[in-house]
Structure formats: C-alpha cells, structure tokens
C-alpha positions as CSV (number, residue, x, y, z in Angstrom):
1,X,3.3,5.5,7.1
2,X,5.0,3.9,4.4
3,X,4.3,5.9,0.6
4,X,2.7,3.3,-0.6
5,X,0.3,3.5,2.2
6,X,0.1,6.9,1.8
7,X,-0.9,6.6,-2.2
8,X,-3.2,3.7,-1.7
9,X,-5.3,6.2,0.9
10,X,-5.5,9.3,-2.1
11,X,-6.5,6.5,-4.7
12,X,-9.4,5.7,-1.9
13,X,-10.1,9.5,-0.9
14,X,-10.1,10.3,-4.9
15,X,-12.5,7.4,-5.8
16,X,-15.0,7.5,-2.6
17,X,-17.2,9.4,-0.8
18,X,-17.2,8.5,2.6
19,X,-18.7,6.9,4.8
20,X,-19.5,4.6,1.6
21,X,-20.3,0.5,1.5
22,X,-16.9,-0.9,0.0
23,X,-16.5,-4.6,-1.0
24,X,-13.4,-6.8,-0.2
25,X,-13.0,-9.6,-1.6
26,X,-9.5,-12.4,-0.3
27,X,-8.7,-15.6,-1.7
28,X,-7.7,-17.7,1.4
29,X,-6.4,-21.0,1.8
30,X,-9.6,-23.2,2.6
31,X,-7.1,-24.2,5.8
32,X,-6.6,-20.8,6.9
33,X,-10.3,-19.6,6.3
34,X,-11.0,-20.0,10.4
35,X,-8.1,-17.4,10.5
36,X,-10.3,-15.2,8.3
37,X,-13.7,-15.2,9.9
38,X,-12.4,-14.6,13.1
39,X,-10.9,-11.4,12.7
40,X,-13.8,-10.4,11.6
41,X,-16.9,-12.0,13.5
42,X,-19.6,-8.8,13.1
43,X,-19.2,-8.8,9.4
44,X,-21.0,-10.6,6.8
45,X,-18.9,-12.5,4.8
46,X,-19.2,-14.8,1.7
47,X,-18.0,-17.6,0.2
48,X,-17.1,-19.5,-3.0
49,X,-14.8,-22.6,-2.5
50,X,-12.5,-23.4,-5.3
51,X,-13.5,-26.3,-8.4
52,X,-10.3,-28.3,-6.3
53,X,-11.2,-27.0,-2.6
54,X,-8.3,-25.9,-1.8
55,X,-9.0,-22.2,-1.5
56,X,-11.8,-19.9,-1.4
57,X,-12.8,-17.0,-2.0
58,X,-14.3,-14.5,0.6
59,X,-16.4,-11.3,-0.2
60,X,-17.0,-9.0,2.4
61,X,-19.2,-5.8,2.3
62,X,-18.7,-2.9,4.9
63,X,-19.8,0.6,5.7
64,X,-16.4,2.2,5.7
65,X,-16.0,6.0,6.7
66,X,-12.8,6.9,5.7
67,X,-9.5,5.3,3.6
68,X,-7.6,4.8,6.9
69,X,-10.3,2.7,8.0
70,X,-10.4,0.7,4.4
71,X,-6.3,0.1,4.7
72,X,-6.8,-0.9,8.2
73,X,-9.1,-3.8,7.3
74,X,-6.0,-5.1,4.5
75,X,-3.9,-4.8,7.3
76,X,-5.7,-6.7,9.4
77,X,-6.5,-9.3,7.0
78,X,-2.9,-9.7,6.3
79,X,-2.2,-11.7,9.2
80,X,-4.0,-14.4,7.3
81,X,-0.9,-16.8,6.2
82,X,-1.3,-17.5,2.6
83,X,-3.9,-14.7,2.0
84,X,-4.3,-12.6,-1.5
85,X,-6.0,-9.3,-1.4
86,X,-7.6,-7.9,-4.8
C-alpha cells in the first residue's frame, strides 16, 4: 500500500463515520462513459453531458462501510481511460 494510499484512507477514517452514504462524482470522456457504467451496473449513477458533449459528468452515491472500500471504488474507476476523479 502505497503512502499516499495509506493517507488518503486516515483523511476518510478522520472525516467519516462508517458505514456512511459517500458521493463520487468522475468526469469521463462521453466515449468512454460505457466503460463507466459497466463497472458499476447495481449503482445509481447520474449524469450531466458537457455544453460541447464531449465529456460528462457522472455522480454516484453509495453506502460505503469503510475507507478501503471508498479507495477501492477510485481504483476501480481508474481503469476508465481518460477518467478524472474529484
């Protein structure tokens, strides 16, 4: 586990009480977005396109029960080419 990782957990842990409902939101490329929903079928995601369509933004809202299980979903996520996390 990189320390990065490892401080991005204790931020989570010192800011949450889990389990807890945390929001993620992406900006994908409107190409990749397929990529996106896929990895995560059960969840309920949202959507804003961009004014020029050529990205969009993705909010998704999930009972997490721990930081592990938060830095799992970036992780996951991640494999989205072209994907930003905020």
């Amino acid at each position: 586990m990189s320390d990065n990782h490892e401080q991005f957990c204790r931020r989570l842990d010192e800011h949450h009480q889990w389990p807890c409902p945390y929001t993620f939101k992406f900006i994908v490329p409107t190409t990749n977005l397929k990529d996106l929903t896929e990895l995560f079928p059960e969840e309920k995601l949202s959507f804003r396109e961009s004014k020029n369509g050529k990205f969009t933004s993705v909010t998704m809202e999930s009972t997490m029960c721990s930081s592990g299980e938060v830095a799992a979903v970036y992780q996951k996520a991640a494999q989205v080419p072209g994907i930003m996390s905020l």
